[in-house]
N, C-alpha and C positions, 0 to 999 in steps of 0.2 A: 699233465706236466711231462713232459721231454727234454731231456740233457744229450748231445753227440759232441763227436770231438773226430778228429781224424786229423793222422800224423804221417807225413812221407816220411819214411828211414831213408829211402833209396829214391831214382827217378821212376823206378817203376814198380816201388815197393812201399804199402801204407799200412799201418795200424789202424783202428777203428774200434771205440767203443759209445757204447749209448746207454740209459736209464729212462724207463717209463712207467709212468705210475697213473694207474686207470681207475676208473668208476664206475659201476655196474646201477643204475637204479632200477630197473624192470627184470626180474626173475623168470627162465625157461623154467619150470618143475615138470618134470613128466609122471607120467599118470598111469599107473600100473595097476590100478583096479579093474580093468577092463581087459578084453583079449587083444584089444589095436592100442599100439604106442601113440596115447596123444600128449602131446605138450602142452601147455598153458603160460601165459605170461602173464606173473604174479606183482605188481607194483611193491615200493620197500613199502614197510611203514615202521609203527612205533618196536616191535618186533622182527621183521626181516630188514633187517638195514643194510645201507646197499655193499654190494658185493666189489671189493679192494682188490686190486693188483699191483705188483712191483713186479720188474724187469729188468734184470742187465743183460748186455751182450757187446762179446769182444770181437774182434775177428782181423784177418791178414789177407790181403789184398795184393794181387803178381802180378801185372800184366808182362805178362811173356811177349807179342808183336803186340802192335798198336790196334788189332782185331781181336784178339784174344784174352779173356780179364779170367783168373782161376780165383776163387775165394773162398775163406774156411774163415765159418762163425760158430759160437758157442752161444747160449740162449738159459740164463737161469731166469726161471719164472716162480713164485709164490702169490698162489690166489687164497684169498680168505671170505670169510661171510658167505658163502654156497649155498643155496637155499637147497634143500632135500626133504620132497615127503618121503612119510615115514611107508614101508612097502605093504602093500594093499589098500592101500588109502581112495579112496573114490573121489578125487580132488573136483568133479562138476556137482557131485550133493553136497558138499561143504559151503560153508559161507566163509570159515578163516580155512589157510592152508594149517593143518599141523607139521611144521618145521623143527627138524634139525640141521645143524649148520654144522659143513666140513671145510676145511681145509687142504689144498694140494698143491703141492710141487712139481715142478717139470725140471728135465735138464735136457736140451735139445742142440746135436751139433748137423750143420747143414754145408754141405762141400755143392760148388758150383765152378761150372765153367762157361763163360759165355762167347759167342764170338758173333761179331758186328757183320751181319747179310747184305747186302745189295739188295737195293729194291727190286722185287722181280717184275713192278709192272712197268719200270725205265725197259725202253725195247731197242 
């Protein structure tokens, strides 16, 4: 599910915010009982149930000339339901994963500038 909205203040000046909310059902676990980092893709079930996100982000949009666009966004993210084996776990002898579930947060700000090229193969 996806919400955006974008607003001009100015002719060359916008607001922009969004909301997204995801669904995880197939699980990365990596596997630290061995000396080589292997991952595994764990399916949910009645126990690991799938892995939730939610998402906003706002941001402010300049275009300075009509080639040029600068833009600054901000990005809150909370993921929930993580599947984590537990450390030393030899997750290929198992038949169920032993799971704990975490939870994290992110706050993510991204500055860009872009500007509009000429095609370099027009000769």
């Amino acid at each position: 599910m996806c919400f955006s909205a974008r607003y001009g203040l100015l002719s060359n000046f916008s607001f922009n915010a969004n909301y997204t909310k995801m669904s995880q059902y197939v699980h990365s676990v990596s596997n630290s009982g061995v000396n080589l980092s292997t991952d595994i893709w764990y399916p949910t079930d009645i126990i690991a149930l799938p892995q939730r996100s939610n998402q906003f982000a706002a941001g402010l949009s300049w275009s300075i000339t009509k080639d040029i666009l600068v833009t600054n966004e901000i990005y809150y993210k909370w993921i929930n339901r993580i599947v984590n084996s537990r450390d030393g776990v030899r997750l290929m002898m198992m038949i169920k994963v032993e799971k704990s579930f975490l939870e994290m947060e992110q706050v993510m700000v991204m500055n860009s500038i872009k500007k509009k090229m000429e095609n370099l193969l027009d000769g």
